[in-house]
VEXBADO-513641 format. One record per residue (C-alpha): residue in three letters; z, y, x. Coordinates in steps of 0.05 Angstrom, whole numbers, padded with zeros to 5 digits, always signed. Layout:
# residues N
ALAZYX
...
This chain:
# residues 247
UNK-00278-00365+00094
UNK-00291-00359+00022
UNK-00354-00327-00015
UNK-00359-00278-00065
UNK-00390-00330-00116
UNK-00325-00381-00092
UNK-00284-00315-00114
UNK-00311-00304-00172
UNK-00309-00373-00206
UNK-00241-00379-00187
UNK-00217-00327-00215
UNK-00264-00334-00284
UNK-00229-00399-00276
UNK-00154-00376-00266
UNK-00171-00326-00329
UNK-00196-00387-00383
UNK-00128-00425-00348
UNK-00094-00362-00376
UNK-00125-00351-00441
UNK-00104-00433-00455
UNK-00031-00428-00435
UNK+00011-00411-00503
UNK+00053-00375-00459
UNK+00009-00322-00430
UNK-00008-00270-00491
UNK-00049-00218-00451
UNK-00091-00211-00385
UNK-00116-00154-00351
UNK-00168-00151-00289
UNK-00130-00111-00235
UNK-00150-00086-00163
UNK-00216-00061-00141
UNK-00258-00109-00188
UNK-00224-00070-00249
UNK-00268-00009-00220
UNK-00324-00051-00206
UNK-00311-00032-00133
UNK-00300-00106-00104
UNK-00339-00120-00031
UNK-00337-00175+00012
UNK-00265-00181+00033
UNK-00239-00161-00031
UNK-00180-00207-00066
UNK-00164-00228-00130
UNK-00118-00185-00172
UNK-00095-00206-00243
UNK-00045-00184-00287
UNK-00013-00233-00347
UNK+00036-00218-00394
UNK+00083-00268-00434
UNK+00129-00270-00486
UNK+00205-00235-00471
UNK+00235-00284-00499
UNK+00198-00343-00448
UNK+00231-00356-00389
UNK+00191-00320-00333
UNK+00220-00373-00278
UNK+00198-00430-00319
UNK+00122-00393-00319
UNK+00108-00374-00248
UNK+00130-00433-00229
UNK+00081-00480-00275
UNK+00030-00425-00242
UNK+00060-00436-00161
UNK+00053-00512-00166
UNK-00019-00504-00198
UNK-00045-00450-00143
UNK-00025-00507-00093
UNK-00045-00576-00132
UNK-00114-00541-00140
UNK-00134-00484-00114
UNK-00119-00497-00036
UNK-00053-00442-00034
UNK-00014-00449+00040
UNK+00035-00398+00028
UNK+00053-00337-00022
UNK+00096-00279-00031
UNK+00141-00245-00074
UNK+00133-00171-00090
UNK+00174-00139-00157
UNK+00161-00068-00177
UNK+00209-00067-00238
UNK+00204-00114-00298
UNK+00143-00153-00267
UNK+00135-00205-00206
UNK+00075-00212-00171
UNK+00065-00273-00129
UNK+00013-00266-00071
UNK-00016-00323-00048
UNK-00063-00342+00013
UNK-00111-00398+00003
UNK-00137-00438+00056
UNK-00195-00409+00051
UNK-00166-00344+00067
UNK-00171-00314-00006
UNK-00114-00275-00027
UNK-00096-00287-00093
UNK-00054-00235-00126
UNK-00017-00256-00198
UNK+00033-00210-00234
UNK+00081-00226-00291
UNK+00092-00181-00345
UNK+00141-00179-00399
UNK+00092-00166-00467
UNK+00143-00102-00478
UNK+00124-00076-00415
UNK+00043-00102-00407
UNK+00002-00041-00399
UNK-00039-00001-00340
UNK-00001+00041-00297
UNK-00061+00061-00261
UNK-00143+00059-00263
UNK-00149-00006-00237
UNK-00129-00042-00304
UNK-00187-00079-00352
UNK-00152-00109-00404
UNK-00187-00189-00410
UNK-00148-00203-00478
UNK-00085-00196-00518
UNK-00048-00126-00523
UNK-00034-00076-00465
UNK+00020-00016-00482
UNK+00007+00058-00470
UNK+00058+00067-00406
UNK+00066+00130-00372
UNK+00017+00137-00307
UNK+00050+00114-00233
UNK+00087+00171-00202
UNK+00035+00199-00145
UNK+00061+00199-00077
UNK+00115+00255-00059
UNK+00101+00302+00002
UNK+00175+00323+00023
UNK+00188+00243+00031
UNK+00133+00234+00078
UNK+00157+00298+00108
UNK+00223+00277+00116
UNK+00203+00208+00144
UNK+00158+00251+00201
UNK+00217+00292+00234
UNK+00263+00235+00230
UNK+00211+00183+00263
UNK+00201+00250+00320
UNK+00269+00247+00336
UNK+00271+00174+00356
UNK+00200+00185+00391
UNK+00243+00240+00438
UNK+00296+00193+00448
UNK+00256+00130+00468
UNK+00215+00167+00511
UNK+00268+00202+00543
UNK+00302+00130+00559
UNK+00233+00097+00586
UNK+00227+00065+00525
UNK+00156+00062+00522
UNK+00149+00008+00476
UNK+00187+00030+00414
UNK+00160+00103+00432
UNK+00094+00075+00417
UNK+00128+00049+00351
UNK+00153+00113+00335
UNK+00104+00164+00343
UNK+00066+00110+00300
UNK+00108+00116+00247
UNK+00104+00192+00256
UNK+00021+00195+00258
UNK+00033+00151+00187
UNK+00072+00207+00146
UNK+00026+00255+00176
UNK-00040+00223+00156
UNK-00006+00202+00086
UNK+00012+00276+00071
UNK-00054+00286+00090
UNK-00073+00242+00032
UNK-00030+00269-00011
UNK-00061+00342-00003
UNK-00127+00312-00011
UNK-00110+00273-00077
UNK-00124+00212-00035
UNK-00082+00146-00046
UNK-00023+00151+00006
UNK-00002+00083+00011
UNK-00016+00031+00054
UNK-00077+00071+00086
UNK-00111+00071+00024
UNK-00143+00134+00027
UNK-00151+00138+00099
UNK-00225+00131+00112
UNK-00241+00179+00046
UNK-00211+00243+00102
UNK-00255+00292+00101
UNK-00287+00275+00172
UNK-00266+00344+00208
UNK-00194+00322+00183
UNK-00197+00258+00208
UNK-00226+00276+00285
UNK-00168+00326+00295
UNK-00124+00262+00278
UNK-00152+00235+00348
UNK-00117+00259+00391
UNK-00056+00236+00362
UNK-00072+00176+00388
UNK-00049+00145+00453
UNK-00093+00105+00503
UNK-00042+00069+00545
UNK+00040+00064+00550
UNK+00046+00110+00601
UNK+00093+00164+00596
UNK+00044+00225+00602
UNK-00004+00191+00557
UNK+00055+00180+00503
UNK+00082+00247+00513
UNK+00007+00278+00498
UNK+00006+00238+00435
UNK+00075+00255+00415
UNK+00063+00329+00415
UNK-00001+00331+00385
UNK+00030+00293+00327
UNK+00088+00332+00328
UNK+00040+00396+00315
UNK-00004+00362+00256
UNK+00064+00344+00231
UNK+00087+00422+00232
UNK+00018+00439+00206
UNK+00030+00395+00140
UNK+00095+00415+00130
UNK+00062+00487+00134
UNK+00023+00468+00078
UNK+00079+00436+00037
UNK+00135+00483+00046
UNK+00131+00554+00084
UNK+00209+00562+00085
UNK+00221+00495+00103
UNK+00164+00495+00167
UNK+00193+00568+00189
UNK+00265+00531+00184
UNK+00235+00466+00216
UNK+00191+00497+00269
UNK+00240+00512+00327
UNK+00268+00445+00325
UNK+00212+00414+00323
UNK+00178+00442+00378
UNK+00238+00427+00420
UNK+00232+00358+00400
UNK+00162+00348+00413
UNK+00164+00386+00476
UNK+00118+00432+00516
């Protein structure tokens, strides 16, 4: 397991690396130690932006073999989220390590968590917040498939389900409370009354009763943020739904 200090001096290392490779013009600190918000299990999360005209392949992968000759990597990841790659990788020491390649055009915070180390970062328009009639959308669809599964003895993939049901719920939840809505993010910030009426919506064992409980009380926080979201649409939605989540 790796400590804070190991952490730190890897990544104060990974930044000079940076700041000596001609081909990396700018550096930002991303993640929760850009908001001075790291703890104990936090990763590392930088952002480095090179040339358009440098071949980004050619980069990442002087960067790949150099995580591994090094710096103990075992495995890693690809994640792109439009012009830029970010390449995750897990250390032995469990450390995630979190690197994303920028064009220079397009360098520049999309959110808080962005401290520019050196070079230039661009004014770019904000990340588009989480929409609610997605998450919405995502809830009645997941309910049907809970009804289904459960109906066939399914109990396994009804579990699954009404899982994926609870998780629009709680992220429209989120998104009502300004609270990040992805990946859990926000989750524990729930105001606490919020959070105990999401409870119930959890299920103790795979029996059918105990599913069925769960379903429905899911299926009514669901109805309750779509309430909140869109009157028309939960008046249009209710019947349905409280057919589907049964009595």
């Amino acid at each position: 397991m790796f400590t804070p200090d190991e952490r730190s001096a890897l990544r104060q290392h990974l930044v000079e690396t940076a700041a000596a490779d001609s081909r990396i013009v700018a550096a930002a600190l991303t993640g929760s130690a850009a908001l001075d918000a790291e703890d104990r299990w936090s990763d590392i999360d930088l952002a480095f932006g090179y040339p358009d005209s440098v071949d980004r392949d050619v980069i990442i992968a002087d960067w790949t073999e150099r995580l591994y000759r090094d710096h103990g990597a075992v495995h890693h990841m690809d994640v792109i989220a439009g012009s830029a790659m970010f390449r995750v990788f897990l250390l032995a020491s469990t450390l995630q390590v979190d690197l994303g390649f920028w064009p220079a055009s397009d360098f520049g915070a999309i959110a808080p968590s962005f401290r520019l180390l050196f070079g230039h970062a661009n004014e770019r328009p904000a990340a588009s917040p989480a929409l609610a009639h997605p998450l919405l959308d995502m809830g009645w669809l997941y309910a049907l498939h809970a009804r289904s599964s459960l109906a066939r003895g399914r109990m396994w993939q009804a579990a699954y389900m009404i899982s994926g049901m609870r998780d629009q719920v709680l992220a429209l939840a989120c998104v009502r409370h300004g609270l990040p809505a992805v990946q859990g993010r926000g989750l524990d910030d729930l105001p606490p009354a919020a959070l105990r009426d999401f409870v119930k919506t959890l299920a103790s064992s795979l029996e059918h009763a105990e599913l069925s409980r769960a379903f429905r009380a899911t299926g009514l926080a669901l109805l309750a943020e779509i309430e909140r979201v869109d009157f028309e649409l939960a008046r249009r939605l209710h019947a349905p739904l409280d057919e589907i989540i049964g009595p």
